[in-house]
N, C-alpha and C positions, 0 to 999 in steps of 0.2 A: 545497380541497386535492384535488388529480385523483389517482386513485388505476389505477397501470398496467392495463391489459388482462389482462397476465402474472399479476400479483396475483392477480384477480379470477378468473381461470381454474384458477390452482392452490387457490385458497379453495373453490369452488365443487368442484372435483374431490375436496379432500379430505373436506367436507363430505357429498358423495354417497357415499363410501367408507364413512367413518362411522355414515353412515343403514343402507347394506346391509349393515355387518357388524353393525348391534345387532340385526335383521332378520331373521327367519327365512324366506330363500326355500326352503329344499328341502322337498320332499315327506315327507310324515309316514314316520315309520319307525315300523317293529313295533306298528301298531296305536296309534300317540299322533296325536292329533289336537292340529291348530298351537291355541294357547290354551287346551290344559290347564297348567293349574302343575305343576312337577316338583321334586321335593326332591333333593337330594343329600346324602346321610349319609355323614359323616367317621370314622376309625374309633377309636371314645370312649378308645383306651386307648394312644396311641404308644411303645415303649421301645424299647432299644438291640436292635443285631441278637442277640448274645451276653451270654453273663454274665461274660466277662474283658473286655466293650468298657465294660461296667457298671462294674466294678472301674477300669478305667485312669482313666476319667472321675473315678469317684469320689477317685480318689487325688490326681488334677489340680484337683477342686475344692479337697480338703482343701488343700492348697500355697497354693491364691489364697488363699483365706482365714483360713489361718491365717495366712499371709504380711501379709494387710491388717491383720491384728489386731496381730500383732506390732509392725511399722512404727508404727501410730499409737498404740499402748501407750508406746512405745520414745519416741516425737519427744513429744509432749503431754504425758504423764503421768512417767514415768519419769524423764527428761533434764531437762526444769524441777522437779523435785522434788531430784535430786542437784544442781543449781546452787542450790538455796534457793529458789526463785521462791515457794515455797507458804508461807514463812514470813510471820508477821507482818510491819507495816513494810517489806516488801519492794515494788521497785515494778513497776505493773503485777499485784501479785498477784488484784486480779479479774480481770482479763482472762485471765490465765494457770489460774485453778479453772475460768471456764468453757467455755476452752479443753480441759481436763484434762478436765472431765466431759460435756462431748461425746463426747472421743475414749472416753472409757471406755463409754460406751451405744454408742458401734460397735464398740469391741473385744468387746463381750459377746453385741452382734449379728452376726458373722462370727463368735467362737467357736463359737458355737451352730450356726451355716450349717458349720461345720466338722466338729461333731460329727454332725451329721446327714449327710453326703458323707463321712466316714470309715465310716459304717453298710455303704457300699455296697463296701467292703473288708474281711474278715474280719482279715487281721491289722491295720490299722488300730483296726478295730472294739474288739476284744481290748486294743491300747495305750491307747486312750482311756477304757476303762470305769473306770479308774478315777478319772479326772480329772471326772466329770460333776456328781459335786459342787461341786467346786472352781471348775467356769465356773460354774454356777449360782449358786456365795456369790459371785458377780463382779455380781450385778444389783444389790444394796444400794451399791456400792463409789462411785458415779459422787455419790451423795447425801453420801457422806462425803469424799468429795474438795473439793466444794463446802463443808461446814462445818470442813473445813483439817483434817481428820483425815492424820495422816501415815502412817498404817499401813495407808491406803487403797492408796499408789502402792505398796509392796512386794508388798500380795498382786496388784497388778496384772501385775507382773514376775515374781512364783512363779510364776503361774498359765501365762501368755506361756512360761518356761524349761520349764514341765512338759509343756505341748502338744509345744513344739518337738521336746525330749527324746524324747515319745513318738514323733513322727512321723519323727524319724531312727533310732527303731530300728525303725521298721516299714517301714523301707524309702524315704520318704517326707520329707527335707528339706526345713526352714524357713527360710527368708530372710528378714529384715526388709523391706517394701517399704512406703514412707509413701503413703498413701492423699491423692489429690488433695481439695480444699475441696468441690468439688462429691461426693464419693465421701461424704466424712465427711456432706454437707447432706444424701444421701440414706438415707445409714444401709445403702448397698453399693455 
């Protein structure tokens, strides 16, 4: 197979481009001689410019995530429990508990991601305290979903209505937004 002149010309050019720029031609500066190693140090602690650029963030997190928690509380657990799906005899209801108790081990991992990005807003902060219980008795919930406990999916909804509650009056509205399969596969 003959390969153009042109090819070979632009290959070769770019080739020598690539040699000379990994290449150190210029002359030593400020006393460093070519083939000493040199480090570069990053600076170990990056944060926002301000402490309201902090706050807005923070209040933008608590929405995504409380928003993801909601949604997939609300589609998985909540909606297949008031249609009966968790009931005996019912069909599909394996599929549908360990549907439920996935979405419950990511509603209580985005609660938690929630509570922690409310920190960084005072009134936030202040709504939430008293709720941290409340996510927290949310860890045991995803095991009792799975042995058809029914008064798993309620505190899952109290819990969901109480976040929300807090963060519409802290300024701060929640919206349901269902988290895609890969979101829920990652746990965010």
């Amino acid at each position: 197979m003959a390969v153009p002149i042109r090819r070979l010309a632009v290959a070769l050019t770019l080739c020598c481009a690539l040699l000379a720029g990994s290449t150190a031609w210029a002359a030593p500066q400020s006393g460093v001689r070519h083939g000493d190693p040199s480090v570069a140090v990053a600076d170990p602690t990056p944060s926002p410019s301000t402490s309201a650029e902090r706050q807005k963030f923070a209040k933008t997190r608590f929405v995504a995530n409380a928003a993801l928690a909601a949604g997939a509380s609300y589609k998985w657990i909540w909606k297949p429990y008031k249609d009966g799906k968790f009931k005996k005899g019912a069909s599909h209801r394996k599929v549908n508990l360990v549907k439920a108790a996935v979405a419950g081990a990511f509603t209580y991992n985005r609660l938690k991601a929630a509570v922690r990005n409310a920190q960084g807003d005072p009134t936030l902060a202040k709504a939430l305290a008293p709720l941290s219980s409340a996510i927290a008795g949310l860890k045991d919930l995803p095991a009792k979903l799975r042995k058809g406990d029914d008064s798993a999916a309620g505190g899952f909804n109290d819990v969901i209505n109480k976040v929300k509650d807090a963060g519409k009056g802290a300024g701060a509205p929640v919206k349901d937004k269902v988290p895609s399969t890969a979101q829920l596969r990652s746990g965010s």
